[in-house]
N, C-alpha and C positions, 0 to 999 in steps of 0.2 A: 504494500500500500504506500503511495507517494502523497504527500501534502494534495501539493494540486494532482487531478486526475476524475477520470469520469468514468461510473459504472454503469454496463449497458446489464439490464435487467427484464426478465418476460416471467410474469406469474404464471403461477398453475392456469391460471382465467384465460393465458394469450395477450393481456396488456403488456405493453412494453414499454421501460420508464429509461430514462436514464436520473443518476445520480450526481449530478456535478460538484466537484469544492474546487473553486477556484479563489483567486486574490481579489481580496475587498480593493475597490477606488478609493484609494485614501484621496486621490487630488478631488472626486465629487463631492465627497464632505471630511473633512480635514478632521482630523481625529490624532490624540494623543495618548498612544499606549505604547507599549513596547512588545505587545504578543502581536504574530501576524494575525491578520483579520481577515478570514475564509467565508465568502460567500458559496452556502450551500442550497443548491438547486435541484429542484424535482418535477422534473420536464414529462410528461406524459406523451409519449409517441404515436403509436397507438392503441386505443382503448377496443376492448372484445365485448366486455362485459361487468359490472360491479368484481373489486377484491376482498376476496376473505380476507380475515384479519389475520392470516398467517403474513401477508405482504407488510401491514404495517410491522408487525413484531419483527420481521427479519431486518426491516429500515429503520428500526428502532435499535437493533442491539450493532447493525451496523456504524448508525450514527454513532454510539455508544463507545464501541472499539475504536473509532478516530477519534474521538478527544479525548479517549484516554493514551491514544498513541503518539498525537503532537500536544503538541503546546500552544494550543492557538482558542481564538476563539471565533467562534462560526456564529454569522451572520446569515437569518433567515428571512428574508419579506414574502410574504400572500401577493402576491398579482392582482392583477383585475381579470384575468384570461375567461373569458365564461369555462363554467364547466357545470356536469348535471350534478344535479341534486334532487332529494326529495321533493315533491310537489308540495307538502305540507309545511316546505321548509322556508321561513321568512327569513331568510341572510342573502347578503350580496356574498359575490367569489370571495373575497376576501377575507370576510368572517367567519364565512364556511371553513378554507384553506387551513385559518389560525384556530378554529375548533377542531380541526383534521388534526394538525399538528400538536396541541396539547395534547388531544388522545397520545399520539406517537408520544412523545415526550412521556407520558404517566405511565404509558408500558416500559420503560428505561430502569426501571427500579436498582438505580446504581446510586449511590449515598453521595458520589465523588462529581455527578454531575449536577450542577446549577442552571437557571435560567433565566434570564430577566425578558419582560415584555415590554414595549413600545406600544402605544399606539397613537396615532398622529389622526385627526377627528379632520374629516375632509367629507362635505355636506355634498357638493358636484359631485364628486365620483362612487363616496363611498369610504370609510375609514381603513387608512393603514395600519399593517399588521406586521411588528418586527418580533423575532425572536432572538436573542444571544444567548450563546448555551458557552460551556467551560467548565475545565472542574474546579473542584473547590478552592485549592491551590491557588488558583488566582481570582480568588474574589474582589482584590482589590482593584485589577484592572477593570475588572469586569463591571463594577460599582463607577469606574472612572470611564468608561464608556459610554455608560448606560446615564449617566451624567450629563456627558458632550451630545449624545443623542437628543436629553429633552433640551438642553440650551440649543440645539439647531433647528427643533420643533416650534418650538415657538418663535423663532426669527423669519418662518417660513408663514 
């Protein structure tokens, strides 16, 4: 497993995802830590059918084994990209995506990983959704991130 790198992945259903971690833009929003900052991405290729929850739990212990493998901390945003849902279900993509991912996140039952949430209230489109995960180990960054995140939120 390398920092950056992309897993290509097909569930039992035939959906085909890839997994990307690649380098956070530090020059889009200027940020001051000293851990690299890994944008993780969950690109849906092609979809067959609904995933059992065996896909989340293997993305789960996935994600899991890379932060405890570097030293970094991962960077996750919700999209706007439509995607389906429930008919019963009153959320935009967004807040769908970031209830997707806490699920993933609470299947992680690892003591060593942390997570802090963003969300930036945007009435046009719809509210964004950040996740930053790390283990415990650097909570301090992670506190000093999650910092610099709301002072750009609100300049925005």
């Amino acid at each position: 497993m390398q920092l950056e790198h992309t897993l290509s992945h097909e569930t039992k259903e035939g959906n085909k995802y890839l997994v990307e971690f690649s380098a956070f833009n530090k020059a889009a929003i200027p940020v001051n830590v000293n851990l690299p900052i890994i944008n993780l991405s969950l690109v849906q290729v092609e979809a067959v059918k609904q995933n059992s929850p065996v896909f989340l739990k293997y993305l789960a212990q996935y994600v899991c084994d890379y932060v405890n493998t570097f030293d970094v901390i991962l960077y996750y945003y919700c999209d706007t990209t439509e995607i389906t849902m429930r008919k019963s279900r009153n959320s935009t993509p967004q807040k769908y995506r970031h209830e997707l991912f806490c699920t993933l996140y609470d299947t992680i039952h690892n003591e060593s990983i942390i997570r802090e949430v963003i969300i930036i209230k945007d009435d046009s489109i719809g509210d964004h959704y950040i996740s930053l995960i790390t283990t415990e180990k650097n909570r301090s960054e992670l506190e000093t991130l999650t910092a610099e995140f709301e002072d750009f939120k609100d300049k925005v």
